[in-house]
C-alpha positions in Angstrom: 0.0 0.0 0.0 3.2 2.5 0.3 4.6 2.0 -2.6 1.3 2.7 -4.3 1.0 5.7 -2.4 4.4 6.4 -3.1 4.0 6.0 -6.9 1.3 9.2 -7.0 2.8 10.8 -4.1 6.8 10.8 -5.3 8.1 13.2 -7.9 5.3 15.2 -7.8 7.1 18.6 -9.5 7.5 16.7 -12.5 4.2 15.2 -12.6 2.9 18.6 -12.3 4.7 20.1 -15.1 4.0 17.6 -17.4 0.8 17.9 -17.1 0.6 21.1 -17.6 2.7 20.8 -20.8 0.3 18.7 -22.2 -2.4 21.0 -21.5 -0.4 23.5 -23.4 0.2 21.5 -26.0 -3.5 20.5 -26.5 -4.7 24.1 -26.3 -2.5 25.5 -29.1 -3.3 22.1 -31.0 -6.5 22.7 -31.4 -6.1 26.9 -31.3 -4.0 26.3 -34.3 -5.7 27.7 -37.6 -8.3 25.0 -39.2 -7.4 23.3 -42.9 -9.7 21.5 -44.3 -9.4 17.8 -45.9 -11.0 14.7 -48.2 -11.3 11.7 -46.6 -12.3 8.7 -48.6 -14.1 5.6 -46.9 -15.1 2.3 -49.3 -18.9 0.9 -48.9 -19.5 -2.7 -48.2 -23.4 -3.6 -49.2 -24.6 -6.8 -47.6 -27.3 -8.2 -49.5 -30.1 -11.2 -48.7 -28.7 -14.2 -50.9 -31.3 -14.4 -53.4 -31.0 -10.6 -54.0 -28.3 -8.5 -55.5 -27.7 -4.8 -56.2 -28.8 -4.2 -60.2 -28.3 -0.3 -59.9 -24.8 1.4 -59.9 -24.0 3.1 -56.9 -21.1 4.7 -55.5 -18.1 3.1 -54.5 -16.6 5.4 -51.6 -18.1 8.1 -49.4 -16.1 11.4 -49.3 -16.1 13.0 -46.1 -14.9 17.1 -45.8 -13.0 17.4 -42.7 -12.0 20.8 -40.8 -9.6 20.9 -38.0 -5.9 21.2 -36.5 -3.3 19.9 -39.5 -1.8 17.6 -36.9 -5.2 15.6 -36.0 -6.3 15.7 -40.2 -2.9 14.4 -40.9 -3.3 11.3 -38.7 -6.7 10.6 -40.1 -5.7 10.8 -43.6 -3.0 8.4 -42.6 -5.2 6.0 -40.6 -7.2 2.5 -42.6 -10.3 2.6 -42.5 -13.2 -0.5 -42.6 -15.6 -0.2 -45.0 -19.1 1.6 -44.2 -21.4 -1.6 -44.2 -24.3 -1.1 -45.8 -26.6 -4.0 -44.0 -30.0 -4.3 -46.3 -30.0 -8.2 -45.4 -33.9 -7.7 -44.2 -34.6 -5.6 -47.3 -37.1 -6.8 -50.0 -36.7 -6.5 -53.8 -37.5 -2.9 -54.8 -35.8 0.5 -54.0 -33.8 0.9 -50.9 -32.8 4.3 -50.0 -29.6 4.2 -47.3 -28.2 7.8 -46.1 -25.2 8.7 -44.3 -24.2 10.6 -42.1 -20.9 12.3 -39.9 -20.8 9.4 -37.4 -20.0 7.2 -39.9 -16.3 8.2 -39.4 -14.4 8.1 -35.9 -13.0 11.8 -35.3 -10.8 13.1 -32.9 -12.6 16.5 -30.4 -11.5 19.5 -32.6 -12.3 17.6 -35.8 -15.7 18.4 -37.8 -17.5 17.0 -40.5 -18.1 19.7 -43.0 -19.7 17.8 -45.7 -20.6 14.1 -46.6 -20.7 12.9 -50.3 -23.1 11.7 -50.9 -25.3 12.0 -48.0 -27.7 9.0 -49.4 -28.1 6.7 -52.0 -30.6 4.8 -53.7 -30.1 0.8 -54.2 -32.2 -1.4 -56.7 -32.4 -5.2 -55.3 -33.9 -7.6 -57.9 -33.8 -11.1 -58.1 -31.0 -13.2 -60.0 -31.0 -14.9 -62.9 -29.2 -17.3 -65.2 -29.2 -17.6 -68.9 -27.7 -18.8 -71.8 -26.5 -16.6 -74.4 -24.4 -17.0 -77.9 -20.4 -15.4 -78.1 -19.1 -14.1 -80.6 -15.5 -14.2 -81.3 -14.0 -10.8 -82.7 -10.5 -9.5 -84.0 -8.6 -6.4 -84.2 -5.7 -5.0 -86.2 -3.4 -7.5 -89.4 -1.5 -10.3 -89.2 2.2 -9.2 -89.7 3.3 -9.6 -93.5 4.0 -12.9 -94.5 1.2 -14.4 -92.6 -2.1 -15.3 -93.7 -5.0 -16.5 -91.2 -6.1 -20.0 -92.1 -8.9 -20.4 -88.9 -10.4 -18.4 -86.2 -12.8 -20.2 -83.5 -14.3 -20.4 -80.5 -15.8 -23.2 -78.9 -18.4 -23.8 -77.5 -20.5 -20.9 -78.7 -22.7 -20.0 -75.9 -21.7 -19.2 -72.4 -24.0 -18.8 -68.7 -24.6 -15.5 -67.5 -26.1 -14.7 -64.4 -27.0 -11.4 -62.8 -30.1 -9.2 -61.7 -33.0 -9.7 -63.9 -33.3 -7.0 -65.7 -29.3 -6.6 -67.1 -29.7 -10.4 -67.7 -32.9 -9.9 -70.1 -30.8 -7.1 -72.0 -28.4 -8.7 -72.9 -28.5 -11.2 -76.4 -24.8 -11.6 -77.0 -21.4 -11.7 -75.4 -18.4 -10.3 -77.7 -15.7 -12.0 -76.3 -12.5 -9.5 -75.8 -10.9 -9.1 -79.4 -7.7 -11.3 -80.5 -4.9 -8.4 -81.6 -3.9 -10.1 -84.5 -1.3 -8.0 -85.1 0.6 -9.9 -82.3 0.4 -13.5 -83.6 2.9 -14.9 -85.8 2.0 -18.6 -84.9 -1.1 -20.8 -84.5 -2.5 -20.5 -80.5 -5.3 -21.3 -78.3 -6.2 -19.1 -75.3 -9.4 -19.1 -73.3 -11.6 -16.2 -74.0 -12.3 -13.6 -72.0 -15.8 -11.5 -71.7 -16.1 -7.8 -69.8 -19.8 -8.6 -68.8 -18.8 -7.0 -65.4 -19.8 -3.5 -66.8 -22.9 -5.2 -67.8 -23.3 -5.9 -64.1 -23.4 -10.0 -64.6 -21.0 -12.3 -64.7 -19.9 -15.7 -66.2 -20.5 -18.8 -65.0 -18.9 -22.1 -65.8 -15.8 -22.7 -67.8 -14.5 -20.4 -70.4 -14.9 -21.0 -74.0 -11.8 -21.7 -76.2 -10.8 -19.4 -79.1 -8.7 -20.9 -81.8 -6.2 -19.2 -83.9 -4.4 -21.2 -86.8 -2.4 -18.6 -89.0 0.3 -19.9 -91.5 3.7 -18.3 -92.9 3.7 -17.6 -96.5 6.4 -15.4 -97.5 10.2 -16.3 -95.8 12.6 -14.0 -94.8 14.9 -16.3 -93.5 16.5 -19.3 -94.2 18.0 -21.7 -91.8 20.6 -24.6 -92.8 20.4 -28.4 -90.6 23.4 -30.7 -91.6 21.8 -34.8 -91.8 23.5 -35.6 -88.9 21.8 -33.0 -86.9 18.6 -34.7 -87.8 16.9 -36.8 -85.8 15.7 -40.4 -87.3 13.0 -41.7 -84.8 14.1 -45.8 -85.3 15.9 -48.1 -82.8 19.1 -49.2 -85.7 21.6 -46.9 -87.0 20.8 -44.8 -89.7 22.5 -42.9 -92.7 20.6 -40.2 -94.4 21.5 -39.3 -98.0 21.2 -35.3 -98.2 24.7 -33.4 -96.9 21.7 -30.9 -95.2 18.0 -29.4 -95.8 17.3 -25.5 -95.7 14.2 -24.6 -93.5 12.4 -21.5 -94.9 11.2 -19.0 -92.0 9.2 -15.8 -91.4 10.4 -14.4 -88.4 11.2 -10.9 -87.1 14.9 -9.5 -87.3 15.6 -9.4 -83.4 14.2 -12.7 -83.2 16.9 -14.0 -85.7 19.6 -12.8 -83.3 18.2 -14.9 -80.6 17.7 -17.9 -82.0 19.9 -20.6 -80.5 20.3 -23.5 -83.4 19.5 -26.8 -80.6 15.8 -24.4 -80.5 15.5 -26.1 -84.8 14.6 -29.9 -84.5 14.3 -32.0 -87.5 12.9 -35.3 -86.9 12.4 -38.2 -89.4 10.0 -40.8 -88.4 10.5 -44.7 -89.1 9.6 -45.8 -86.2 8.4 -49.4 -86.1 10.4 -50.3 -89.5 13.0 -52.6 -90.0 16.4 -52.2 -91.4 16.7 -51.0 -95.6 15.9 -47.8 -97.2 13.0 -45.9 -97.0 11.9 -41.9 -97.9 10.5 -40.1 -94.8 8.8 -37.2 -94.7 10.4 -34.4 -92.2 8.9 -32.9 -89.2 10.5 -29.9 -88.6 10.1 -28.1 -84.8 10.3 -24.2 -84.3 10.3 -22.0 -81.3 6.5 -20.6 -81.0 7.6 -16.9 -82.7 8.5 -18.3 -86.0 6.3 -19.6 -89.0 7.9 -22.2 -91.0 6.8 -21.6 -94.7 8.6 -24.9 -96.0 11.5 -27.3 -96.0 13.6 -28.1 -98.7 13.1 -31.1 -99.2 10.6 -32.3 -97.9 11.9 -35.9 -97.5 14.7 -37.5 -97.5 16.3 -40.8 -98.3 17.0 -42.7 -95.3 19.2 -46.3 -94.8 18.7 -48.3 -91.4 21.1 -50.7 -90.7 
């Protein structure tokens, strides 16, 4: 019980003055001149399950704060939780939701000047799912030298689901357009839709656009000696040609790049036994290049 007593009771001079210091301190903080501030808090709207929003409303309330720099500077600095907007026990139809200055925690010398908005008005509606064609769509040219053989997408109808009334607008989904300016070899890629500023979304796997585009024109030529090419066949084998030339469309830079073991040239006798036999040649690029032929095209092959 002393030394409690003696805790408050000890040093009391210095106790003394720093309260009084931090009087001082508070009464020039807040007699300081007032600035003013934005302060932006994010809205969280909880929903009941079979309901969702169908309107667009705001994002983020802006609050306009006046008070002592020091105290505005710590709230600009501080996170902040969302403002929940609970309409769980609301019913479809028009909600209106307002706000107000308590929605923010503010220190004593702080005020709320203005609140932006002050309400707004949410739409609930019911969901809905639905089954709509796609449409596959391209933008710019293929680079020269390349022609486009086959564009697709498969299947052709996706699942949207949404509120009501954006679902029954909607008769089509344009998937995001294929820059074809970009491809210089076949590809598949899953498409992709921006139904979100449609307010639905897509359900279920993503259809599958194909892209088959074929070299026409070379620019480039690339030499393979025979015994760098690969004869698919358990016994030894002796190809005839010194080489073949593989004729490419490929971009300048790319050239510079290009290590040689990235060429494979394969010729397949798999499965035959030892004589001689022509086999046709598969040739291997790296994905940025578009073979526009081989010369030749077979070759004249001895296993023994």
């Amino acid at each position: 019980m002393n030394s409690l007593m003696n805790l408050f009771s000890g040093n009391t001079g210095a106790k003394v003055v720093s309260v009084v210091v931090a009087i001082v301190l508070w009464v020039v903080v807040l007699g300081s001149r007032a600035v003013e501030v934005t302060k932006e808090i994010p809205i969280a709207i909880q929903t009941p399950g079979d309901l969702v929003v169908s309107n667009d409303v705001p994002e983020k309330v802006l609050f306009r704060l006046s008070g002592p720099k020091a105290f505005l500077r710590a709230i600009l600095d501080r996170p902040e939780d969302p403002i929940r907007v609970n309409l769980s026990g609301a019913k479809a139809g028009l909600v209106t939701y307002r706000f107000f200055a308590d929605n923010i925690r503010l220190p004593i010398g702080v005020r709320v000047l203005q609140v932006n908005p002050s309400s707004m008005i949410v739409k609930l509606e019911n969901q809905k799912t639905k089954e709509v064609p796609v449409r596959l769509e391209m933008k710019g040219s293929l680079p020269e030298g390349y022609v486009l053989k086959r564009a697709d997408i498969s299947p052709k109808t996706i699942k949207i689901r949404g509120p009501e009334s954006r679902v029954e607008g909607i008769t089509e989904a344009p998937a995001n357009a294929v820059d074809l300016s970009q491809v210089r070899t076949s590809l598949q890629m899953a498409a992709q839709f921006d139904v979100a500023r449609l307010g639905v979304r897509v359900e279920g796997t993503m259809p599958e656009i194909s892209i088959d585009v074929a070299a026409v024109q070379a620019n480039y030529k690339i030499k393979v000696k025979n015994t760098d090419i690969r004869v698919d066949s358990p016994h030894h084998a002796r190809i005839d040609e010194p080489s073949v030339t593989v004729y490419v469309r490929m971009d300048q830079e790319e050239i510079q790049k290009l290590d040689p073991s990235q060429v494979s040239i394969e010729a397949d006798l798999k499965g035959k036994t030892k004589g001689r036999y022509t086999a046709k040649l598969k040739v291997s690029l790296p994905p940025n290049i578009g073979m526009v032929r081989v010369v030749p095209e077979s070759v004249r092959v001895t296993l023994y």
